[in-house]
N, C-alpha and C positions, 0 to 999 in steps of 0.2 A: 438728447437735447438738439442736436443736429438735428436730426432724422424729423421732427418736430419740427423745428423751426424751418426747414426748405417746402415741408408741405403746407403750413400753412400760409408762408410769404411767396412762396414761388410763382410761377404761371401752367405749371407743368399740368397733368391730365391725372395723376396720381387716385385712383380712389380705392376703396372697399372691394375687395374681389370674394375669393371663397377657398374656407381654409382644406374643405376635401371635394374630390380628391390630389393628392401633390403633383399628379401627372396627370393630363389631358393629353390625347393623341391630335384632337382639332388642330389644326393650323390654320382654321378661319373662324371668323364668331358666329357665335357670341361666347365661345370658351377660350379663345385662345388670347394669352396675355391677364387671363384673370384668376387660374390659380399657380401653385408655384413653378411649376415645370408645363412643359410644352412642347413640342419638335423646335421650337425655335430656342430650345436650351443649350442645343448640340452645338451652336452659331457660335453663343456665351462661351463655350469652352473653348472656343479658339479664339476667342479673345483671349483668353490668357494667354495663347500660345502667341499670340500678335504683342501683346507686351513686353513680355520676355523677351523673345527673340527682339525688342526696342531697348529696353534697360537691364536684363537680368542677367546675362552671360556676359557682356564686354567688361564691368570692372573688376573680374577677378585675371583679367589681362593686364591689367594696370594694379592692383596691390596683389594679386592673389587671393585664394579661395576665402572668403571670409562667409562664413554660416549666417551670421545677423543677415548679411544684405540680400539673398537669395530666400532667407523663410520668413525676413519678419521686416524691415526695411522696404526692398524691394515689394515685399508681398503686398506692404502696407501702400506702396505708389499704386499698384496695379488694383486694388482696392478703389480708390480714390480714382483712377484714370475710368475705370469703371462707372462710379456713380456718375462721374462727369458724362460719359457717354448716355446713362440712362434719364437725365437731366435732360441734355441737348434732344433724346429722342421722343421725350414728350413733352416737348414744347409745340404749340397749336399748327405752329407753319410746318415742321415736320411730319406731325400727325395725317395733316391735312395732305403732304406730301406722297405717303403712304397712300393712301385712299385714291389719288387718285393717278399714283403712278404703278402699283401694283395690283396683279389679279389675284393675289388674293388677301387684301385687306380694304375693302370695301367698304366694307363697316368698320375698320379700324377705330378705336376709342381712345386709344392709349394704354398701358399698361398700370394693372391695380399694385398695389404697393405689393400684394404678396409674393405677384410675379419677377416685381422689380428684387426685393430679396433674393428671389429663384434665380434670378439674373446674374447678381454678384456671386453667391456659391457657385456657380456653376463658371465664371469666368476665375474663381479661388481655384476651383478643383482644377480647369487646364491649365492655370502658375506652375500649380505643386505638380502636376502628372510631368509635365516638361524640366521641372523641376531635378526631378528624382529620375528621368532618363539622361538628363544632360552626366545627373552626379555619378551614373553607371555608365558613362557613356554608348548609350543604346537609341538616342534620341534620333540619330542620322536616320533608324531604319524604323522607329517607333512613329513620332510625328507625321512623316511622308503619308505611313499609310493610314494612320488615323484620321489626317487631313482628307486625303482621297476617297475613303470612305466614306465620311461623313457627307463630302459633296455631294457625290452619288447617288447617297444612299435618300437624302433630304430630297433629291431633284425626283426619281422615282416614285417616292413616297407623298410628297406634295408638290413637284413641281416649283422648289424653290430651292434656294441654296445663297449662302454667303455672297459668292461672286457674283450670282442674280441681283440681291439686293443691291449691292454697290451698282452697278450697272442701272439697274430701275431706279435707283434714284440720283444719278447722275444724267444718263440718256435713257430715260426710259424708250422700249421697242415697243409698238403697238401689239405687234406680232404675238411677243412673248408673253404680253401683259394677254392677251385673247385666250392664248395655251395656257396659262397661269388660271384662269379663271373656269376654262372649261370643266374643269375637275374640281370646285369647290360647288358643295351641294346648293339650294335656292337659298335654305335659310341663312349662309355665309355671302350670301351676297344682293348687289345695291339693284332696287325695283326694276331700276333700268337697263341690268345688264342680261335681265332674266330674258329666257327667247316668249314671244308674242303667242299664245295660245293660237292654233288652228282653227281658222270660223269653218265652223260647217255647212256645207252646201245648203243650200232652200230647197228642198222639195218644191218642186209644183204640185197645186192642189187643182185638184181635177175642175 
């Protein structure tokens, strides 16, 4: 009923995407953001970890361990602090934001609901993974490197990454946005960032 009522009152960019396959490798369009998984899911999972580390560990400093507020309380803010964010990120000036401060969202559209789903599971799964390291105490050595990784491993592989984004949409670099784009294929990208065919010389005709 919710889920209902924000798509059709809202202003957001929300539409129809495609239910297979669950994972697309693109991180440019016209796949990416339109079915449920993406490279940009890897992001979603440290959102949870950004939550967390905001509400999920300090109140059991203040009453002690209590199980409700870490798997189902808690989980249920980070849920909700969630949708908020995916709310806020397609909304038209943000969209529009995207497009034309990063190289590789061009054609940026928004995100189809089935992605936006893809988005919450995936920022649920980095709650619970942080979750269940913090309750083994393993987190110190687990997080660091999964964070680091992920950076890395996104910036290689598309040339983007979490700390990119923040960056490009607070100051974007012309620089990086240039390096950002160099590596998305013609079809992920805007008519005008495409390079100018090579005219070919004239013969002289005898």
């Amino acid at each position: 009923m919710i889920w209902c009522f924000l798509k059709k009152f809202s202003i957001m960019a929300w539409h129809k995407g495609k239910w297979w396959p669950l994972y697309v490798p693109e991180w440019y369009s016209p796949r990416v953001s339109q079915h449920f998984f993406d490279p940009y899911s890897f992001m979603h999972i440290m959102h949870g970890f950004i939550f967390y580390g905001l509400w999920g560990w300090w109140p059991e400093l203040v009453w002690g361990y209590n199980w409700w507020w870490v798997w189902l309380a808690g989980a249920g803010c980070n849920f909700l602090a969630e949708l908020t964010h995916e709310i806020i990120e397609n909304t038209p000036c943000i969209i529009e934001c995207f497009r034309q401060n990063s190289g590789t969202s061009a054609l940026y559209e928004g995100d189809a609901w089935q992605n936006i789903v893809g988005d919450l599971i995936s920022c649920q799964f980095g709650w619970y993974v942080i979750a269940l390291t913090c309750y083994y105490e393993v987190c110190m050595y687990v997080i660091p490197i999964w964070v680091v990784t992920t950076e890395i491993g996104l910036l290689l592989y598309m040339r983007d990454s979490g700390i990119l984004v923040v960056i490009m949409l607070i100051c974007p670099i012309e620089a990086i946005k240039k390096w950002q784009a160099e590596k998305v294929p013609d079809e992920g990208k805007n008519p005008r960032q495409k390079p100018e065919p090579e005219e070919m010389p004239l013969k002289d005709t005898p």
